[in-house]
N, C-alpha and C positions, 0 to 999 in steps of 0.2 A: 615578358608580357606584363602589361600592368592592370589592374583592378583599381576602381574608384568608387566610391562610394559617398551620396550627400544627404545634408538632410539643412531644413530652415525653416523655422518656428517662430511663429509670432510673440511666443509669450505668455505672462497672464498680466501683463501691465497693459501694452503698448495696442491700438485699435488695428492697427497698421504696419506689414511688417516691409520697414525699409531697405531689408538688405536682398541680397540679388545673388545667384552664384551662375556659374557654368562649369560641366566637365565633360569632355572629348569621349566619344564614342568611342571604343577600345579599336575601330576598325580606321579610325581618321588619321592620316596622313603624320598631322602636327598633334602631338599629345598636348592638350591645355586646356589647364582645371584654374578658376579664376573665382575670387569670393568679394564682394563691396558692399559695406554697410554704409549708407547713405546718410545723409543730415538736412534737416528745414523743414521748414514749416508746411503748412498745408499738405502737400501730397508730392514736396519737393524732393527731401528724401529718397522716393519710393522711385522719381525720374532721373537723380542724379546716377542710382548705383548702376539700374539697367541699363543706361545711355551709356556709361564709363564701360562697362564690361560688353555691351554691343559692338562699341567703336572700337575700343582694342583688340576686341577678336577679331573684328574684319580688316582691321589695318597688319594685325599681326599674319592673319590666312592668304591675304594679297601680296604681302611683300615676302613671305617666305621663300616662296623659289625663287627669287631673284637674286637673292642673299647668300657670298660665298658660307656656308655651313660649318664656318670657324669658331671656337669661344667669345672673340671679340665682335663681329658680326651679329650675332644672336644675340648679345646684351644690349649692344647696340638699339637692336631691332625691338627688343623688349621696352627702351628707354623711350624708344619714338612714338611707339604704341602709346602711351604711358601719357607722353606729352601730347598726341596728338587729343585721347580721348579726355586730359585737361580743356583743352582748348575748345571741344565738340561741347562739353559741361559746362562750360565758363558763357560760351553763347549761348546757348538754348536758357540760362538764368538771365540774361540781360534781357528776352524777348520779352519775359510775365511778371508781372510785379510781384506776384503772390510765387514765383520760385526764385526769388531776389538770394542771395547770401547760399542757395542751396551749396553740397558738396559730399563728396562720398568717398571713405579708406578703399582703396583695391589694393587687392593681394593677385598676382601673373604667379602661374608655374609653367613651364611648358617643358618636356620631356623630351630631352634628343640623346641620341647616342650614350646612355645609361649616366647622365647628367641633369641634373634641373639647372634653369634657367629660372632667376627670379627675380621679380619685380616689385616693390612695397610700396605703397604711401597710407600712412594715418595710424592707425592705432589697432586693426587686427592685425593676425598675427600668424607664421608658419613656423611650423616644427619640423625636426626630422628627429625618427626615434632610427636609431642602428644597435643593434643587437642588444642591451641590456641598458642605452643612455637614451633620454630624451633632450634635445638640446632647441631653443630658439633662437629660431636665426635671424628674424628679425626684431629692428628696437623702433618697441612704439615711438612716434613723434607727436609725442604727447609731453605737456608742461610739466608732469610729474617725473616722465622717464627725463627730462632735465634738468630735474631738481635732484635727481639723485648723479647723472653724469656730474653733476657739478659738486657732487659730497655732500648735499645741503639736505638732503635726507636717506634713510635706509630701502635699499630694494623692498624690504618688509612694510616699512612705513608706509612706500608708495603703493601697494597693495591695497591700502584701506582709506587712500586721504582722500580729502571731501571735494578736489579739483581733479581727477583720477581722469573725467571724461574732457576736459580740455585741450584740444588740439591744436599743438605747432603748426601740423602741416595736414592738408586734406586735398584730393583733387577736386578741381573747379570750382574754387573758390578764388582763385589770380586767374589772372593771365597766364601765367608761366609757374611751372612747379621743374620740380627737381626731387624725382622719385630716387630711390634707393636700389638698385639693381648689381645682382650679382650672380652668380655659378658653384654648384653643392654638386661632389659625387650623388649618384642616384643607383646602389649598384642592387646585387639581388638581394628581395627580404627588407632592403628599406622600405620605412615609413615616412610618409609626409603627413602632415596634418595643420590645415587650413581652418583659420575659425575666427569669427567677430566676435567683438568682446563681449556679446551678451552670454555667450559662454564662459570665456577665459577670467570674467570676474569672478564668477561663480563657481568653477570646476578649475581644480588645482593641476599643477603640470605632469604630478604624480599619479594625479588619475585619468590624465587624458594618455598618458602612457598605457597603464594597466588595460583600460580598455581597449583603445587602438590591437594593443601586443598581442589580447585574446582574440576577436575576432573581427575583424576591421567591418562587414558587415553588419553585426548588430552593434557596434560602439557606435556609429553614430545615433543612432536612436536614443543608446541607452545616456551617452552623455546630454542629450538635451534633453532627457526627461529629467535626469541630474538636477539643470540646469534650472528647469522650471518649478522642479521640489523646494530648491533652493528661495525659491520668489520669481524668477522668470520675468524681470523688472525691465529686459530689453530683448531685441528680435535675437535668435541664437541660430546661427547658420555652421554648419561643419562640413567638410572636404577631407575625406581622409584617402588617400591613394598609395598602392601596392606595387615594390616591382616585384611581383611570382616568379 
């Protein structure tokens, strides 16, 4: 059985909170918990994340039964989502002058047969914690996290540098993207944990553990109010999911 649990907060900076999540009704068919913090101007943002996480959920709910229910299949199927709801985002910013350049990070989890299936693009981020380690499994595609694949600075360094929020890659902002997709055991007692970086600059890997590990119901609260003690300088969305 799994438990989820969300939370997404505006902030004390930001007027407007851009980012967007979804998570599956413990009784739904296809388990999928989805988080996209969005980017642009006006109120572009706020349309990029919900469009992306709309379109993939419904592309993902439509073609699931059709799909042999293999590993390679379901990443597959992850991938197309992925590219499809690029493609939904890329059009709807050509139509308005004023969502020109929009574009939004989604994070896909989708739960089958005591495995996640995941899907990344941009710079939030998933966890899995298993019994006393937290680990992330995804790598921002962010300038920074390529200044450091490239030796050119410290994982520490890049924690604090003044380009931190510059992004490689985001959805719908091309034509064509090329998400990051892959497959994590999911067994009993794991922890996932889904979050945009108005969190993850602010609350360390160490404490999104501690919390998660004590009680997955109030850590999300308690990490965004963290977050917002801290300065709360961007929208802070969290996704934390349980297999029981």
């Amino acid at each position: 059985m799994i438990k989820a649990y969300a939370k997404s907060d505006v902030g004390k900076i930001r007027e407007m909170n851009q980012d967007y999540y979804y998570i599956s009704n413990s009784l739904d068919e296809i388990q999928l918990y989805m988080l996209a913090d969005g980017m642009g101007g006006y109120n572009g943002g706020e349309i990029a994340s919900k469009l992306a996480i709309q379109s993939a959920k419904n592309y993902i709910e439509n073609n699931f039964k059709t799909i042999e229910k293999d590993k390679d299949s379901i990443i597959q199927l992850l991938a197309s989502s992925m590219e499809y709801a690029n493609m939904v985002v890329y059009e709807k910013s050509k139509e308005n002058k004023e969502l020109e350049g929009m574009g939004t990070t989604l994070e896909i989890v989708l739960i089958y047969n005591n495995k996640a299936y995941i899907g990344h693009i941009g710079d939030s981020r998933i966890y899995r914690i298993r019994k006393s380690f937290i680990r992330k499994l995804t790598q921002d595609h962010s300038y920074v996290q390529k200044l450091v694949k490239d030796g050119q600075i410290t994982q520490e360094q890049a924690e604090h540098h003044p380009k931190k929020n510059m992004l490689m890659k985001a959805l719908g902002c091309n034509a064509f993207v090329e998400p990051d997709v892959m497959v994590k055991g999911f067994l009993k007692d794991d922890i996932i944990v889904m979050s945009s970086d108005g969190l993850t600059n602010l609350v360390n890997q160490e404490e999104i553990y501690n919390h998660a590990k004590e009680n997955i119901e109030l850590a999300t609260k308690e990490l965004v109010d963290m977050a917002n003690e801290r300065g709360g300088y961007d929208n802070i969305t969290l996704v934390i999911i349980k297999n029981i």
